[in-house]
TORTITOR-342897 format. One record per residue (C-alpha): x, z, y. Coordinates in steps of 0.05 Angstrom, whole numbers, plus 32768, in hexadecimal, padded with zeros to 4 digits. Layout:
REM residues N
XZY
...
//
This chain:
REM residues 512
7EE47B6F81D7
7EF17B3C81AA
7F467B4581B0
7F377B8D81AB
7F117B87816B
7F487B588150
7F877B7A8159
7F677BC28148
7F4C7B9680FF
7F947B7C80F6
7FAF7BB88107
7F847BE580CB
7F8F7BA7809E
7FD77BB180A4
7FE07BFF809A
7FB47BFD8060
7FD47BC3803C
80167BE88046
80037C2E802B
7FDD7C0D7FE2
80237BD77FE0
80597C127FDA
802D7C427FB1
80587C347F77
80917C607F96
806A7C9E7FA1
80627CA37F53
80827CF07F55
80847D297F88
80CD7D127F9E
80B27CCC7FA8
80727CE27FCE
808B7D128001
80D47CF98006
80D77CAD7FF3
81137CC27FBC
81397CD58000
81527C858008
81307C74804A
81587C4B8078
816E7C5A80BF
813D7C3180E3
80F97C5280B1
81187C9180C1
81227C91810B
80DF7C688115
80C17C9A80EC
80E17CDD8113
80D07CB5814C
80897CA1813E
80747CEB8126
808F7D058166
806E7CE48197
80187CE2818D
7FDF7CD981BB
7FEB7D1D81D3
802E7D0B81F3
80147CC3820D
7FCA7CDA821E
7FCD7D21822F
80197D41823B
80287CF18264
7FE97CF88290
7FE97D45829A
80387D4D82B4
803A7D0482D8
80087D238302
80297D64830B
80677D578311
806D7D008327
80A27CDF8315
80D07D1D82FC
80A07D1F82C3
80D87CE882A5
81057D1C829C
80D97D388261
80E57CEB8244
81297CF6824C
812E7D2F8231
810E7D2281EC
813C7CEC81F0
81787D0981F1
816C7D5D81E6
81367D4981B0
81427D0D8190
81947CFA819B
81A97D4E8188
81837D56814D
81997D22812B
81DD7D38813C
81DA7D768135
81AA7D7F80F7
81A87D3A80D8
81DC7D3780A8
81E57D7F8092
81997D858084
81997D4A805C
81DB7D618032
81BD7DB08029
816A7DA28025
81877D697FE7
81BE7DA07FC9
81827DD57FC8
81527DA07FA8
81247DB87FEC
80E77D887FFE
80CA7DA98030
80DF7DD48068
80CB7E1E8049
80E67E01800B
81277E028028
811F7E468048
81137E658000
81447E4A7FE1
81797E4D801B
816B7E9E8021
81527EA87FD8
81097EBA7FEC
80D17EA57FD2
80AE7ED4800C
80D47EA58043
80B97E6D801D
80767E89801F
80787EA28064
808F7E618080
805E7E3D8063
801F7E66807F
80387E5D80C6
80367E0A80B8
7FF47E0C8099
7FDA7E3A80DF
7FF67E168112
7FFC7DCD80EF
7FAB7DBD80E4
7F9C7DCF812F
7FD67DA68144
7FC07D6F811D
7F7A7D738135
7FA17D66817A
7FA97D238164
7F667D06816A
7F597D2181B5
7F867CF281D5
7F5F7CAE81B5
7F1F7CBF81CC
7F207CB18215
7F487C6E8201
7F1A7C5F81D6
7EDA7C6381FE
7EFB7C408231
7F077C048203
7EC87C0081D5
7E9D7C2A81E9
7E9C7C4B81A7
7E8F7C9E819E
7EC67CD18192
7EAE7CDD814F
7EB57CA28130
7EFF7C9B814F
7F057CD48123
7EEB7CBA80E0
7F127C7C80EE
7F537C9780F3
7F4E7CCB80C3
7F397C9B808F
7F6E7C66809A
7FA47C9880A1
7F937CBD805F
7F847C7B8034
7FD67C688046
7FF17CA78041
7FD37CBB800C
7FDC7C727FE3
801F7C6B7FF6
80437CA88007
80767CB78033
80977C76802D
805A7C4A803B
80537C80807C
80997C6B8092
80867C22808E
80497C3180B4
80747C5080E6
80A07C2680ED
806E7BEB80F8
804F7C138125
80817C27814F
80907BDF815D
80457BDB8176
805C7C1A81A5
80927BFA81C4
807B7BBD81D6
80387BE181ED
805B7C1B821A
808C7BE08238
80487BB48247
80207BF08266
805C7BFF828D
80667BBC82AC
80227BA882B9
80117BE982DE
80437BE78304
80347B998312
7FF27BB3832D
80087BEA8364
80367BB48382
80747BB58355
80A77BF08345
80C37BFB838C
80787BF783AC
805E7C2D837A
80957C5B838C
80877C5883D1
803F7C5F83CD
80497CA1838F
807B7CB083CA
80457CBD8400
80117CE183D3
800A7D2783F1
7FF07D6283CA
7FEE7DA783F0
7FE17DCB83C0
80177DB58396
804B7DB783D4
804F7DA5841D
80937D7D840A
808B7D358420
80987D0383E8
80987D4283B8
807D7D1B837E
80BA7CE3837A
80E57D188385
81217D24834C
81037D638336
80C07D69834D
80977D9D8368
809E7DCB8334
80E57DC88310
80E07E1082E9
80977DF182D1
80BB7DB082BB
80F37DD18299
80BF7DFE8274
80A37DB68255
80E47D94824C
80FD7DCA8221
80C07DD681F6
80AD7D8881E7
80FA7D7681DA
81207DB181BC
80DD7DC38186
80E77D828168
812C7DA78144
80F97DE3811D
80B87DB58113
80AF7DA880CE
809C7D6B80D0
80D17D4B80F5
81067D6E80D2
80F07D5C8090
81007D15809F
81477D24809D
813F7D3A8059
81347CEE803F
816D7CCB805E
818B7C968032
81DB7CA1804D
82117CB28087
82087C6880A0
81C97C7680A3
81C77CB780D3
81F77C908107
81C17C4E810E
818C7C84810A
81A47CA98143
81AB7C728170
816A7C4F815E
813B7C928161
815C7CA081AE
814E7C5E81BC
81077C6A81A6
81037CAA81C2
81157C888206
80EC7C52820A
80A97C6E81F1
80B77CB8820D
80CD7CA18253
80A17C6F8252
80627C998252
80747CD0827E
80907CA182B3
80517C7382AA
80267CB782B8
80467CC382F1
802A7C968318
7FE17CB48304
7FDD7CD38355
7FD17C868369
7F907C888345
7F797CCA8363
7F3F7CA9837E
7F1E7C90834C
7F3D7CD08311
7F177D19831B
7F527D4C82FD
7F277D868308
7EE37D6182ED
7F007D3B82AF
7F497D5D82A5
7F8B7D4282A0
7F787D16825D
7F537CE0828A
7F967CD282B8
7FAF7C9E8286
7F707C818275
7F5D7C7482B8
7FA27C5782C7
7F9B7C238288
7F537C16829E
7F637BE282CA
7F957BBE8294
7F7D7B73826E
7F4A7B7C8236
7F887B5F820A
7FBD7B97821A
7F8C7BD58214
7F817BB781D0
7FD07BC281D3
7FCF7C0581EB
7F927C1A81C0
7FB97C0A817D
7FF47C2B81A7
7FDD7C6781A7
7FB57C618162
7FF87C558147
80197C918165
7FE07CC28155
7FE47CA48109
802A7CAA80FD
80257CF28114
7FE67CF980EF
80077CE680B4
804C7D0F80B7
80167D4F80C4
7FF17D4E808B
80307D308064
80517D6F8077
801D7DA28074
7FFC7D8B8029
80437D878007
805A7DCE802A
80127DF18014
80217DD37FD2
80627DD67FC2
80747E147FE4
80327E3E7FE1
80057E2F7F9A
80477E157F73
80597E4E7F4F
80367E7E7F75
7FED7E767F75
7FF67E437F38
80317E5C7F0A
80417E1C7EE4
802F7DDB7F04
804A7D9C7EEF
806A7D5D7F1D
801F7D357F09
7FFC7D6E7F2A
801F7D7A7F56
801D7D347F75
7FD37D347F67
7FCB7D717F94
7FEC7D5D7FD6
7FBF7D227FD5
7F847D477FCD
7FA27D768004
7FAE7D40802E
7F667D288031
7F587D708037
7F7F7D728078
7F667D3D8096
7F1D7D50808A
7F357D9B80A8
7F577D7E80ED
7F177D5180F1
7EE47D8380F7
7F127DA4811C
7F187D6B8154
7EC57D5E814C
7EB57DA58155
7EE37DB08197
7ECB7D6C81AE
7E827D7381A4
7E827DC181B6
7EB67DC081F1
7ED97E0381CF
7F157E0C81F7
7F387E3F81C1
7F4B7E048191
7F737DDC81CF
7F917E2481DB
7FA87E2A8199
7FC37DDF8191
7FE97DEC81D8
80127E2481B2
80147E01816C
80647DE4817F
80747E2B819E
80657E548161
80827E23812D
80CA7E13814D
80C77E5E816B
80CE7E6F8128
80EB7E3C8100
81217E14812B
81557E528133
814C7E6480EA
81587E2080CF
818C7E098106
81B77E4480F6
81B37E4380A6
81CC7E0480A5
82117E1A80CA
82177E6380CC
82197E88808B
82097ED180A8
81BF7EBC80AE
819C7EFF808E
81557EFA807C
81417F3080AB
81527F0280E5
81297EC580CD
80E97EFF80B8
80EE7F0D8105
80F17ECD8120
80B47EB780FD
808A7EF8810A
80A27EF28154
80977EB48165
80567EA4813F
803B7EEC8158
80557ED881A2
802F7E9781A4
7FE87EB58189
7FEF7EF581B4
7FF47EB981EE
7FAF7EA181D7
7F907ED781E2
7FB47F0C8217
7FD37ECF823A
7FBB7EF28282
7FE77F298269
80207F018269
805D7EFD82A1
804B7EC582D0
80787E9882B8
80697EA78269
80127E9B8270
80227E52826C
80227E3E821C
80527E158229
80867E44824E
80727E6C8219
80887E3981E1
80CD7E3681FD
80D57E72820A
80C27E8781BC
80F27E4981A6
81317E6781D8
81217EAC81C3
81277EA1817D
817B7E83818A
81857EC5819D
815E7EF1816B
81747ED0812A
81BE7EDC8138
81B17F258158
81837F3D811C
81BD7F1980EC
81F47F3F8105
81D17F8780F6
81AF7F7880BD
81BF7F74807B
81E97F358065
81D77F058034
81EE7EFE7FEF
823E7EDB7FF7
82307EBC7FB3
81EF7E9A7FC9
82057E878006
82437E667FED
821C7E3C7FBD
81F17E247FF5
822A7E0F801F
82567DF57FE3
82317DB07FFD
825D7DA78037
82997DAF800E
828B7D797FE1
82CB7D4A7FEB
82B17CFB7FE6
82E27CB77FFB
82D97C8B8036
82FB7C488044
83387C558075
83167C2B80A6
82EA7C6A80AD
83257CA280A8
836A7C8C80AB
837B7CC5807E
83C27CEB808E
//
């Protein structure tokens, strides 16, 4: 108890220290929310890295599809590897960072209004990442409490008032520069944590080739009658696991706040070392968990899915671990539920100010106010998802999960076609991004609550979610091609920042 206590003390010292020591560059809004768009390569891809992946993915997504679906749950690691880490920065990396800077756009609706010239877009956008952001966030705090009972004993509710607290004294000190130190720091700690777990687990069930063997002779009728079905390449349910891979890796290219961390990338040198490091990341940590959860079916004697849920697979498989390295893997997952914690409420206090009271429900508000409110927000977040969490936790209200299972569907169902194609196709109308967003977010409620209504296929929220996010590729350039164009002026001056010529050494271009 004594480790535990020790690295979990070191661990708060740390993050706090860092968010008061850089609060001198989060002075002005640009500061605050985008660190004067200089971070480095290795801030930014810990920090798209770190706000991807929470106790969500390493508690409850890890535990609930290693069980279902053995070791072809990797695939989902791989696959925010490479579909939803490696493509969007690719893809979007660069030309969000040249357009979001030439249209002066800090936040994601920001960009919308000024990319289509509409303050309603603006507005619109930012309603559906207040709705489905604070029940996402509340997310966040689920996955720690069956860690940390394990560990200290210690209620849910103070896991809550713990986190919340150290997350919005660094945030809200030091901005989002201080956050990207944070995360950076503690992806380090998820790393080395995920590669520990990892080893020692599979130390215990006889080594790598022994575990395989014995996950190989776990039967399941009621999964299949296949022999060896759960070390198979696919699984038992490939349609199922496609459904997952699709909505955990592709969403990542329309969530706000992973896309928004594009905005504040120092340079082009930058984008290439970001790339590389954030797949790396994405790799490690990503495949990590879901292989690690896949070997849950070895501890199906002692772990009650039907009783307790898929949330106590993991714990029970780090239950056995030394005191030392849960300390590890309870600061492991701290860290991952922070980070994401903190790019939430980063993201949701600068949109609802910036993009909702700035100049609509306040006309004139200066930069000093303006700063002032998104750190008042922030706490104002934080105390909202925490209730949240308490009140599901302490009431057992299933509606709240529901709505957090859908949160990714209905915001990349209605932002990641929009955004994707404004930043390369100049046809975009407005119609087509109106009905993306009323689709998609409509889609995902009407799931909540008519789910048994559904196709088959479409009552799981999470076939649902990719189906919204695929559905939208196809509406936004459908609706664009019979709807009214946009403005040529306007759209010319949005793209005029591609055209901008600049000079490179010939070792980069030999010219000719």
């Amino acid at each position: 108890m004594f480790i535990k206590l020790f690295l979990l003390l070191a661990f708060f010292t740390v993050t706090i220290f860092i968010g008061f020591y850089f609060r001198k560059r989060a002075t002005d809004i640009n500061g605050f929310v985008l660190a004067g768009r200089s971070v480095g390569p290795w801030l930014t891809a810990f920090a798209y890295g770190t706000s991807y992946f929470s106790a969500v993915v390493f508690v409850g997504y890890a535990g609930q599809f290693g069980w279902k679906f053995g070791t072809a749950a990797t695939w989902i690691g791989l696959g925010n590897a490479f579909i939803g880490s490696l493509l969007p920065w690719v893809i979007l990396g660069r030309r969000t960072r040249l357009m979001s800077h030439h249209l002066n756009s800090a936040t994601m609706p920001e960009f919308f209004g000024s990319r289509f010239a509409s303050n309603t877009i603006k507005i619109g956008a930012s309603i559906i990442i207040f709705i489905f952001l604070i029940p996402y966030t509340a997310s966040l705090y689920n996955g720690l409490s069956r860690l940390f009972a394990m560990a200290f004993g210690i209620d849910f509710t103070v896991c809550i008032v713990v986190m919340a607290i150290l997350t919005g004294l660094y945030v809200i000190a030091g901005g989002y520069f201080a956050t990207a130190v944070n995360d950076f720091i503690q992806g380090i700690i998820m790393l080395v944590g995920i590669t520990a777990v990892i080893a020692t687990v599979l130390k215990n069930n006889g080594g790598f080739t022994e575990a395989i063997n014995a996950l190989a002779r776990v039967e399941d009728t009621a999964v299949s009658s296949t022999p060896g079905i759960f070390t198979s390449f696919f699984g038992p349910d490939p349609i199922a696991l496609l459904g997952v891979i699709i909505l955990t890796s592709l969403g990542t290219w329309g969530l706000p706040q992973m896309v928004q961390k594009f905005y504040s990338i120092k340079s082009e040198k930058a984008i290439f070392k970001g790339t590389v490091i954030s797949t790396i990341f994405a790799t490690v940590i990503a495949g990590g968990c879901y292989f690690l959860g896949s070997f849950g079916r070895l501890y199906s004697d002692v772990i009650n899915v039907k009783a307790n849920g898929f949330d106590s697979v993991m714990p029970t498989i780090l239950s056995g671990l030394p005191s030392a390295l849960i300390g590890i893997v309870v600061i492991l997952v701290l860290s991952a539920s922070m980070s994401t914690l903190s790019a939430l409420v980063m993201t949701s206090a600068s949109t609802f100010t910036l993009d909702f009271l700035k100049g609509n429900i306040i006309k004139k508000m200066n930069e000093k106010t303006q700063l002032l409110t998104v750190r008042l927000l922030i706490v104002v977040f934080i105390f909202i998802s925490s209730v949240i969490a308490t009140i599901q936790y302490k009431g057992g209200i299933t509606f709240i999960a529901q709505l957090m299972g859908i949160s990714w569907g209905a915001l990349a169902g209605s932002f990641l076609a929009p955004f994707l194609y404004s930043l390369y196709w100049k046809r975009v109308s407005n119609a087509s991004v109106w009905c993306c967003f009323i689709f998609s977010a409509v889609f995902m409620t009407l799931n909540i609550f008519f789910r048994g209504f559904f196709p088959q296929l479409l009552q799981s929220p999470i076939n649902a979610g990719a189906f919204a996010m695929l559905a939208g590729l196809i509406i936004t350039p459908t609706v664009s091609a019979f709807t009214k164009a946009p403005e040529k002026a306007h759209v010319e001056s949005c793209f005029l920042c591609y055209q901008e010529i600049v000079s490179v050494k010939v070792s980069e271009d030999l010219g000719g």
